[in-house]
C-alpha positions in Angstrom: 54.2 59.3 -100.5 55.8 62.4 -98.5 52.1 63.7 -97.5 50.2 60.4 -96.7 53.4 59.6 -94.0 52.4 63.2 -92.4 48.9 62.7 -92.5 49.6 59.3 -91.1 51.9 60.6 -88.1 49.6 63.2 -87.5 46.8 60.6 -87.0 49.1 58.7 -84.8 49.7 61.6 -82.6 45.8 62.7 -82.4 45.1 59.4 -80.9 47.7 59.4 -78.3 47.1 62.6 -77.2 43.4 61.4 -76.6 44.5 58.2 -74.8 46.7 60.4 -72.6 43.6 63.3 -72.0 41.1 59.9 -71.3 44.1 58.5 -68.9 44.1 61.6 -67.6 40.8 62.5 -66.5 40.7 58.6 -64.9 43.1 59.6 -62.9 41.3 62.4 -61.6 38.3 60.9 -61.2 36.2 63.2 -64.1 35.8 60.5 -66.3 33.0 57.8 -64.7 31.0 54.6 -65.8 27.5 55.5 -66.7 24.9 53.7 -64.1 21.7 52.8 -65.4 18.6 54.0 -63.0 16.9 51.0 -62.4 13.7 49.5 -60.8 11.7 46.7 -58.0 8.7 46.8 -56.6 6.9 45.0 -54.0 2.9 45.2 -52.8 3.3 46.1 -49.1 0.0 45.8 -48.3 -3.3 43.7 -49.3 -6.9 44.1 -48.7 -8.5 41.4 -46.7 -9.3 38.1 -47.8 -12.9 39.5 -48.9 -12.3 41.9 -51.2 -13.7 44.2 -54.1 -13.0 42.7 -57.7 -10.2 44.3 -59.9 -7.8 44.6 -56.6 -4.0 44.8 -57.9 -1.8 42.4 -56.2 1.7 41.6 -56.8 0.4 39.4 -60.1 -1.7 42.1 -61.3 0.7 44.6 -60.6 3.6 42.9 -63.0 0.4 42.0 -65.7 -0.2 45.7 -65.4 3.2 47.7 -64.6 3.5 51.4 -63.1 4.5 54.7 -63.9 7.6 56.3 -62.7 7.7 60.3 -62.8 11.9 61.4 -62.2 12.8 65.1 -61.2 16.3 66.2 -61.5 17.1 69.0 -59.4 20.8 69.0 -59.7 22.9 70.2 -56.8 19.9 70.8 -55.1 18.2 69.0 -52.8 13.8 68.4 -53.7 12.6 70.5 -51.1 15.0 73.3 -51.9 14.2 73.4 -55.8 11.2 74.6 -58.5 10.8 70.7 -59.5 9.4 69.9 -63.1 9.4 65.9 -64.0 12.3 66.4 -66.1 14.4 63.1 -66.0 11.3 61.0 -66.3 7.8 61.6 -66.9 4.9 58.5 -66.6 7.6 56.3 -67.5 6.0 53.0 -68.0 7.8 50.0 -66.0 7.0 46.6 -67.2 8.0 43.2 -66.3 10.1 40.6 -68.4 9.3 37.9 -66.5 12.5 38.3 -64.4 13.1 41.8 -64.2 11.2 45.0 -64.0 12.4 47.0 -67.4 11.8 49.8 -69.1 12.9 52.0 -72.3 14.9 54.1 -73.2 17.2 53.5 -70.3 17.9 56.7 -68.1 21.4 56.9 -66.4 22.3 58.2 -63.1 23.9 61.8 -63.2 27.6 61.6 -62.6 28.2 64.6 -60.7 30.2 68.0 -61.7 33.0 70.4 -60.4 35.0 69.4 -57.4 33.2 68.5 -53.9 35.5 71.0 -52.1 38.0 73.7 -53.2 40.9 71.6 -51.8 39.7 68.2 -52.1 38.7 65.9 -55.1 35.6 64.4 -56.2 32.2 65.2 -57.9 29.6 66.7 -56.1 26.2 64.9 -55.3 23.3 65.7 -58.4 19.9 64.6 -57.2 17.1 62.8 -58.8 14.0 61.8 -56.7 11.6 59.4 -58.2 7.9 58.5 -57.4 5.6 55.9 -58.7 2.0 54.4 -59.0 -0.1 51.6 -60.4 -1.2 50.3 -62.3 0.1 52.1 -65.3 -2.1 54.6 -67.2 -1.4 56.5 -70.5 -4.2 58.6 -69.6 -6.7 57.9 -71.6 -8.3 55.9 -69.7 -11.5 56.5 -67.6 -10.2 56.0 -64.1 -6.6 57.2 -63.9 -7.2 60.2 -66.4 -5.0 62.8 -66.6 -1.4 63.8 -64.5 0.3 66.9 -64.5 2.3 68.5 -67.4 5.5 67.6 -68.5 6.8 71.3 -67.9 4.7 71.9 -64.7 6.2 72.9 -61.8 5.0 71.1 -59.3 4.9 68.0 -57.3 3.8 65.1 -59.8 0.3 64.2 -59.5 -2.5 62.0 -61.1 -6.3 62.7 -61.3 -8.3 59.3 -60.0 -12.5 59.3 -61.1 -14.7 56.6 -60.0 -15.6 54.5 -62.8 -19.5 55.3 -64.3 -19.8 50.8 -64.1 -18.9 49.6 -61.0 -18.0 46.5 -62.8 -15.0 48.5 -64.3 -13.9 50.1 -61.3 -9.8 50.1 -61.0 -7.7 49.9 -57.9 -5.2 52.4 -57.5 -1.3 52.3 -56.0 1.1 54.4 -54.5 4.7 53.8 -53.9 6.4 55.8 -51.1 9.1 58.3 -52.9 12.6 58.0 -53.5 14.1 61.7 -52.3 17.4 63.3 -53.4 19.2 60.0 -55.0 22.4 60.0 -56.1 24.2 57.7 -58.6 25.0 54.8 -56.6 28.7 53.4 -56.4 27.4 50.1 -57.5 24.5 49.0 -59.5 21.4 48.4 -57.9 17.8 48.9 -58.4 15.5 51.1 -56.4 12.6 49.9 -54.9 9.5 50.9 -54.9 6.9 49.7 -52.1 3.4 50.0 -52.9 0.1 51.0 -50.6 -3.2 50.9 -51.8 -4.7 54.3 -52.0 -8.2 53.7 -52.3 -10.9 52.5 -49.4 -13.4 49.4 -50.2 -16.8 49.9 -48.9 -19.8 47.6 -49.0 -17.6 43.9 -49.9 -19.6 42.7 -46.9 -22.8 43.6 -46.1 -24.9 41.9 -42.9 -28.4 42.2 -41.7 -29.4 40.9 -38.8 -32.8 40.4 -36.8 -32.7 42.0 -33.6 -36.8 42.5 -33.2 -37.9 42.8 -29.5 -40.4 40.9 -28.8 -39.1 38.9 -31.2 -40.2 37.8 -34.7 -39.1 35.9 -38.0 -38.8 37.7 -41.1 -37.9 37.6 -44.8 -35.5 39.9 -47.0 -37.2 40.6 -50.0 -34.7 43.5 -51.4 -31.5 45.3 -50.4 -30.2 48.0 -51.8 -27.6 50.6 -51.2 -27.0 54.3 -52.6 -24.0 55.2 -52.3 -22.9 59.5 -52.8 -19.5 59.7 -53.4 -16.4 61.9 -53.6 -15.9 61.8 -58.0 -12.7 62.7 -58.4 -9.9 63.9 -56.3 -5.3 64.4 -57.2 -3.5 62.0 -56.1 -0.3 63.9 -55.1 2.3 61.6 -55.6 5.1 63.5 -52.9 3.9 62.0 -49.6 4.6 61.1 -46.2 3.7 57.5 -46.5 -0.1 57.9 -46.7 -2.0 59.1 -49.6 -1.8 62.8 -50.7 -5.6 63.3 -52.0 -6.8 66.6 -52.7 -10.2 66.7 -53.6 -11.1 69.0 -56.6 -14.4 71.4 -55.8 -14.8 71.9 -59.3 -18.1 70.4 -61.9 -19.4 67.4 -60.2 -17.7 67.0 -56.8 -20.2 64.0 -55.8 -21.3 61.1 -57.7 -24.0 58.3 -57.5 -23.6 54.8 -57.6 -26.4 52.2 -56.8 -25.5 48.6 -55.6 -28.8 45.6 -55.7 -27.3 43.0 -53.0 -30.7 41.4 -53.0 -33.8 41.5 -55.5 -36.7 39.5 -55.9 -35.1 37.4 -53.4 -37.0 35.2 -49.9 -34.3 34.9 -47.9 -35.5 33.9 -44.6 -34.0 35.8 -41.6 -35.5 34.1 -37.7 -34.1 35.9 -34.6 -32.3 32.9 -34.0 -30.1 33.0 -37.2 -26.6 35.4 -37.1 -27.6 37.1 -39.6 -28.0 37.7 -43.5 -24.6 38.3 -45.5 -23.9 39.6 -48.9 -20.0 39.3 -50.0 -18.1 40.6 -53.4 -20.1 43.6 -54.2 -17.9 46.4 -52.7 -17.2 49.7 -54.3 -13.6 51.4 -54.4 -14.2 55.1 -52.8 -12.0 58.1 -52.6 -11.0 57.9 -48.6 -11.0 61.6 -49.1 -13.7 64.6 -49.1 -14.6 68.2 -50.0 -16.0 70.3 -46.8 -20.1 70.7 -47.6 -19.7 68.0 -50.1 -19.8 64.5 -47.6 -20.0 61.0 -48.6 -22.6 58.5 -47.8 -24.9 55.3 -48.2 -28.3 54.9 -48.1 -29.5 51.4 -47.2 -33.1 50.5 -48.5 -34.5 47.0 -46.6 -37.8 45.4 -48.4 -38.7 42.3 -45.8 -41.9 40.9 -44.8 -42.8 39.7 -41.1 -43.4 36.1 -41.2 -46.8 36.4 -39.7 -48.3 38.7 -42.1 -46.9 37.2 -45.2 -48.9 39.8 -47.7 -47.5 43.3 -46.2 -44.4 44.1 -47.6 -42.5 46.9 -44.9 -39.5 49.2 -46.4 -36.9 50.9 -43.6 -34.4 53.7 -44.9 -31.1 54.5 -43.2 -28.1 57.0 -43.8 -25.2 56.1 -42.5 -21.9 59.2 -43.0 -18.9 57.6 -44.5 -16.0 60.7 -43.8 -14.6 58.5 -40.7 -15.6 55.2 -42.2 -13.4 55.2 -45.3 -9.7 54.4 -44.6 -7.1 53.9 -47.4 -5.8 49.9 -47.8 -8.9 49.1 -46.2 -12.7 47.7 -46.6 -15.7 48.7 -44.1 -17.4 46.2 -43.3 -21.8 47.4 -43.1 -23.5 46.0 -40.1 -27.8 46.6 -40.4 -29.9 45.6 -37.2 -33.5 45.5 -38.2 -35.6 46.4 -35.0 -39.6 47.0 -34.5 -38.3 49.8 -31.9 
């Protein structure tokens, strides 16, 4: 019975010695309460009413999710440090219904060492965090490919215009969070997202501006469109997107667009005009030099007064200053007989 009391006393002493330590380190501030990093996010801006199909708004974004990419760059602040996505990496955010939520939880760091020589307190340990949308794994066609785990380097994602324009995706950037710090209460970060992308070609109007004057009728409309293919999205910015076009296999890509076929659509001088809506093409507001972006518009129409000649007009029209991000160009067409 001698040796089980020891063993027991000994036990008994273990664990107040560990009470003490924990009180201890309380006191001095080195034990802390692990904070969980969590998330919000808002749409900040919309495209106009009229609008290419597949456009993520605040619904779509919460059907969909984002990614969060986390570097931790210790005592360090971003800018001063060889980043790597360390702490998080395309961390998928998804929404409960009430919450946004993701697994496994992360927790902010809690500091280490003493803020001064003299005085108490841990010192700052930085995280910064940066986001898009809607989520990827990267297999998919559009939002294809990020950079590597171990890369050092600002996080980025590669963005392709889809082959079908009927499977074209929006794409969403978030402004990044730099240098955070484990907050002294709980609350969530925020992210606030911009669309990245440009919409060209939602609306499209013709109009009859012949001098002298005289009635016609649109047979076909069409548009060929040369794009940008593929560009980075850098995901560090200033609050506009980071695009870095990629002069490497096929810089430019093709994409055709029928508005009107087969069609009689009657077009007098007195009318305002012909107008096709909800056909518009997401673009890459971005471009390599000798490589530019632009759409060829292709008229069939018939002059009302000699019904059996069918006339074709051609135009180019330079997008580089046309594009803008979180935007859609609206394509204005005066037919003349100049």
């Amino acid at each position: 019975m001698k040796p089980r009391y020891l063993i027991e006393t000994l036990l008994s002493l273990a664990l107040l010695v560990a009470s003490a330590c924990s009180s201890l380190e309380r006191e001095r501030g080195q034990v802390q309460e692990q904070v969980p990093v969590s998330f919000s996010a808002v749409v900040a801006g919309e495209m106009p009413a009229t609008r290419a199909s597949n456009m993520v708004d605040e619904s779509v974004l919460k059907d969909k999710g984002f990614g969060v990419f986390g570097c931790y760059t210790g005592l360090h602040p971003y800018a001063a440090s060889d980043v790597t996505a360390n702490f998080m990496y395309n961390q998928e955010v998804k929404w409960d219904g009430s919450r946004w939520t993701y697994e496994p939880v992360k927790y902010w760091p809690s500091g280490e060492g003493e803020a001064t020589d003299t005085g108490t307190g841990s010192s700052p340990q930085y995280v910064s965090f940066f986001a898009y949308a809607p989520y990827s794994d990267g297999t998919e066609e559009c939002i294809s490919a990020f950079s590597l785990f171990q890369e050092h380097t600002n996080p980025w994602l590669l963005y392709c215009l889809s082959e079908r324009v009927e499977d074209q995706v929006d794409l969403l950037y978030a402004e990044p969070h730099l240098d955070c710090t484990k907050p002294s209460v709980n609350s969530r970060l925020e992210f606030s997202f911009k669309h990245a992308l440009a919409c060209l070609g939602d609306q499209v109007v013709i109009t009859n501006e012949s001098d002298p004057p005289v009635d016609i009728t649109l047979k076909e409309v069409k548009i060929d469109y040369t794009l940008t293919a593929k560009a980075r999205m850098v995901l560090w910015n200033r609050g506009a997107a980071n695009w870095q076009v990629l002069p490497s296999g096929d810089v430019l890509t093709t994409r055709s667009v029928t508005l009107l076929s087969s069609g009689s659509e009657s077009l007098p001088t007195t009318s305002t005009g012909w107008t096709s809506t909800g056909k518009g093409l997401f673009c890459i507001p971005a471009e390599a030099t000798g490589y530019p972006q632009k759409a060829t518009i292709q008229i069939t129409y018939i002059v009302d007064s000699f019904p059996d000649v069918e006339r074709q007009v051609s135009s180019v029209l330079m997008l580089k200053t046309l594009l803008e991000e979180g935007k859609y160009t609206k394509l204005e067409i005066h037919l003349t007989n100049q």
